[in-house]
N, C-alpha and C positions, 0 to 999 in steps of 0.2 A: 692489483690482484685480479685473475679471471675466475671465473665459475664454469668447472669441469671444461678447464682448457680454452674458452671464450670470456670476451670483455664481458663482463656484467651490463643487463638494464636496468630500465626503472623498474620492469616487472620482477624481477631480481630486489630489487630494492622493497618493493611494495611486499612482496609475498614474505621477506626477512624481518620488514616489520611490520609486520599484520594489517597495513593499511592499501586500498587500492593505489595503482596508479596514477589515477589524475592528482591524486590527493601527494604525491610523490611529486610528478610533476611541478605544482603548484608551488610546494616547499622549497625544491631546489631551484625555484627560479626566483626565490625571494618573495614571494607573495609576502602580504600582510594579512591575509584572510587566513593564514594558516596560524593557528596559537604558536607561541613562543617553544612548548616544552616539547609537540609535536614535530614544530621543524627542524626542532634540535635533537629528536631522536634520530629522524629519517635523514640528516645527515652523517650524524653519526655513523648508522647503518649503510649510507653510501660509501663512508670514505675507508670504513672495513671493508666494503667490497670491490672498491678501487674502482667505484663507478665514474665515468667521463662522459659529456653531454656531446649528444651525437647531433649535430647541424643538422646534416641534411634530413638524417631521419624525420626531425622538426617540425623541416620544412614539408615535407612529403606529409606529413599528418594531418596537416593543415587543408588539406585539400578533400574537397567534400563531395558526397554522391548524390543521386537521388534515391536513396534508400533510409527510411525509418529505423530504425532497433527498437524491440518491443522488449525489457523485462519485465518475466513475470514469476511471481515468488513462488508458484509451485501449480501442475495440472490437479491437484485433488479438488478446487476449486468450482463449482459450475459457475458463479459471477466470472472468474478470472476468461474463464472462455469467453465467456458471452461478451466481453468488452474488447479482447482481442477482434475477436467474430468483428464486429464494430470501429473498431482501430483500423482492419484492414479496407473496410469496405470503406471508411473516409479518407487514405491513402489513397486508393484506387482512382478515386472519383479525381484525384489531386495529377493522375499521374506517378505517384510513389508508389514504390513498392516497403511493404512492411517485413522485416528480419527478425523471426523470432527466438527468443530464448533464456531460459528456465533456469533464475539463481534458483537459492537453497537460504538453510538456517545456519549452512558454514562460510563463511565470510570469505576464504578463498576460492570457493566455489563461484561466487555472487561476484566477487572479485573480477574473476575469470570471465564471468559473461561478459561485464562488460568492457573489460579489456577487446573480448573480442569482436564487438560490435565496432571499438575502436578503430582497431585494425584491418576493419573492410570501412574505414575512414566514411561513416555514416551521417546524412548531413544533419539528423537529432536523434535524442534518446528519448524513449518513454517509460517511467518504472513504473509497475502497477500497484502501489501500497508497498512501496519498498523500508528494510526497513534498516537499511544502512543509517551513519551518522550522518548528521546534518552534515558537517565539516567535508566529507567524502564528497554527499551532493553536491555544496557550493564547489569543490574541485574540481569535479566531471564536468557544472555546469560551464568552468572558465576553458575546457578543451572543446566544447562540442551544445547546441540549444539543446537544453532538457527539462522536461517537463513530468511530475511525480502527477500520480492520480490517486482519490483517496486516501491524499495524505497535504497537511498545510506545506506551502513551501519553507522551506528552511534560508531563503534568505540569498542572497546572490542572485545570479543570473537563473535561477532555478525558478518555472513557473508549474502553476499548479493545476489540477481539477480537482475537485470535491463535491460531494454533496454535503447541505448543512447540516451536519451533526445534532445544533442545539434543535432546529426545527426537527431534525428526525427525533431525537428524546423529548420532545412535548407533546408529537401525534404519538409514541408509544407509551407513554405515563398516562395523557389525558385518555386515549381507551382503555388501560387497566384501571383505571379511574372509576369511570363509568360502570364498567362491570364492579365495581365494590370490592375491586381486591386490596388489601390492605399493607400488602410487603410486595416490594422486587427484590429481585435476585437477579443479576446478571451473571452470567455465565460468557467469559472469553477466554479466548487461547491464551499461553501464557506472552508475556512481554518481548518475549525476544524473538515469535512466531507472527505476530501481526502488528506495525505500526498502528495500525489506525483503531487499536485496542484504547489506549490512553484518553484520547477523544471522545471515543463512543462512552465512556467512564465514566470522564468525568462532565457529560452532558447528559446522561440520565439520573447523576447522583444530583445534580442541579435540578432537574427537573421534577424527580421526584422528592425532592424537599421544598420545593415549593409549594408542590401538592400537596404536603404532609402526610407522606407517606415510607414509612420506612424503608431502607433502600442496602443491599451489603453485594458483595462481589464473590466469586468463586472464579477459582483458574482450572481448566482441564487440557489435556492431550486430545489427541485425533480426536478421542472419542467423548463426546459430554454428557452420556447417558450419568457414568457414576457421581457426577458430581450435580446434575440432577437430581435424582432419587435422593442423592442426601441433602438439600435441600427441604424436598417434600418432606422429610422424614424428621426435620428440624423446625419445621415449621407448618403447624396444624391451622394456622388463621388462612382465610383467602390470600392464596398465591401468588403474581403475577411473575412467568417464570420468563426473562427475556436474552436468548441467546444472540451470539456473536454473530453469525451467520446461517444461512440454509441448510450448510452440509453440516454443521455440528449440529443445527436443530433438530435432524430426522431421529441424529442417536437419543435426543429425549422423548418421542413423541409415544412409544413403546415405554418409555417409565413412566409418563404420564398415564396413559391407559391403565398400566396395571397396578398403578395409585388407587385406584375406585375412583377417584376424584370425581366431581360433576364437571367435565371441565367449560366454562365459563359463569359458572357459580363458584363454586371452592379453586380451581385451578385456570389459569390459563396461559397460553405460550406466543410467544412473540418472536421473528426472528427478522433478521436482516438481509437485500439484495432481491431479494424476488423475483427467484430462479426458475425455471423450468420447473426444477424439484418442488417446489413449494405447490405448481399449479397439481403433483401426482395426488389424487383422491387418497390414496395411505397414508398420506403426510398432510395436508393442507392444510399449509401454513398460513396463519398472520404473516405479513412480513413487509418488510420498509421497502417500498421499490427506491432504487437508482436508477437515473432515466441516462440508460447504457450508449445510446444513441449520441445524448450529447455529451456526456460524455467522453467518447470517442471525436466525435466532431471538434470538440473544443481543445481536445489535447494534440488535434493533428495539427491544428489552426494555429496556434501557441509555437509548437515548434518551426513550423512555415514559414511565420512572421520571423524568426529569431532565425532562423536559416537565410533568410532572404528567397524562399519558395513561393510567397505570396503572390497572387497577380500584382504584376505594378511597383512591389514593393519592394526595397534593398533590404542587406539584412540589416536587421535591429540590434542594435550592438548597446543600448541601454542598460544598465549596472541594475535597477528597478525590477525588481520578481512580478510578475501579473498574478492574480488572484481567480479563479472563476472559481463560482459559488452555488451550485445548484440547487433548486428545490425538491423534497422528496413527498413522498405519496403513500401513503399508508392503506396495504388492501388487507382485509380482512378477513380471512375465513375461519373451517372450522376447529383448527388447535388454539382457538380463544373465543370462538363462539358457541363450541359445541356442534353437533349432528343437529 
């Protein structure tokens, strides 16, 4: 069967059944990395479409450039820039050039991107806290080196960057500590808008139980002002209020104000990245630095090595995920020190 008078593809294939195409790929070539009920969908949905494996295409795909692909789950971000910013500047230095472009919260969208980095046959992919299935990642990673940031690797050829989580939730409990606040509240975007939600979760509910300090979660949209305020409003003991990131923190720092609160006695706020935004005097945030620098460094380095872009070196064709694990850095100001 064709599709609107054409043989069908894997893209054809993928978008019918809601999963990317590597992850298609993968399937129909027999992988064992693929689950059983997966690969037996995405056949299924092949042989409706009367899909046929095209050689040469293949072969032609397999062929690599010197060009990076950068996905990034969305510009509202000021971190997401600023590690881009940093991506390309350690490209550069490489000789590479970096290709950028902007999944989304719709799966064929994100799909799409990086299908299309495929297609200008890129010699790695970098996703910035993506937050596709692991399953997808290990498929992309078996067409092409990919390397996720801000997010653990899922396992395969898939390498990773990060900063640690657990040490970032112990510098942000041990100063709500100190100032004597007696609850957290985290506030993140919902689950299906930020991988690296999960992590950050469940590394301050550890950490803040260690401290003995009570600890509960709340989910918000763009905006985390509302879910904020109800918070304060739920709880009259010393606060410690610790958001997802920079651009969700600004929308509480105005609920906070108009709380009365004292803020570093009865209230104080905490956020993550340690953006630009954080240094604007209206906002001046606490906030978790990521040291964006390496970041970048370590994710171009990672994919280079696995490209065979290295000086000196072939590519890496080792089944073994790399790990880099950063330290993070806790700056202080006044949305938890007060004026």
């Amino acid at each position: 069967m064709s599709t609107n008078g054409r043989a069908a593809t894997q893209s054809d294939v993928a978008r019918a059944a809601g999963v990317s195409r590597s992850l298609v790929s993968l399937a129909l070539s027999g992988s064992p990395k693929v689950a059983a009920d997966t690969r037996e969908r995405i056949e299924e949905v092949a042989a409706s479409l009367g899909y046929r494996v095209n050689v040469s295409a293949s072969s032609l795909a397999r062929k690599r450039s010197s060009i990076i692909g950068l996905v990034l789950p969305n510009l509202r971000n000021a971190f997401f820039e600023q590690v881009a910013a940093c991506l390309g500047r350690a490209a550069a230095r490489r000789g590479l050039t970096l290709f950028v472009t902007v999944g989304s919260d719709q799966p064929e969208i994100l799909h799409q991107a990086v299908e299309s980095l495929l297609g200008v046959r890129v010699a790695g992919i970098i996703l910035v806290s993506p937050w596709l299935p692991g399953e997808d990642l290990v498929a992309i990673g078996e067409e092409v080196p990919v390397c996720v940031v801000g997010r653990r690797s899922p396992g395969g050829r898939v390498d990773s960057v990060r900063v640690d989580e657990e040490a970032a939730a112990h510098l942000v409990v041990d100063h709500l500590a100190t100032l004597k606040m007696r609850t957290i509240c985290y506030i993140g975007p919902r689950l299906t808008d930020a991988a690296s939600r999960h992590d950050r979760e469940l590394s301050l509910a550890r950490a803040a139980e260690a401290a003995g300090m009570a600890f509960e979660v709340r989910s918000c949209g763009e905006d985390a002002g509302p879910a904020a305020r109800a918070a304060l409003q739920d709880h009259p003991e010393p606060l410690g209020l610790v958001i997802h990131n920079d651009v969700l923190a600004i929308d509480a720092v105005p609920v906070l104000r108009e709380s009365r609160r004292a803020v570093g006695t009865d209230a104080a706020l905490v956020s993550y990245d340690n953006t630009y935004l954080s240094l604007r005097e209206e906002f001046s945030l606490t906030s978790v630095d990521q040291p964006e620098v390496l970041l970048g460094e370590r994710a171009v380095d990672l994919v280079c090595r696995r490209a065979g872009l290295a000086p000196d070196d072939g590519p890496d064709t080792g089944t073994e995920a790399r790990s880099v694990v950063l330290e993070p850095e806790l700056v202080t100001r006044a949305s938890s020190l007060g004026r």
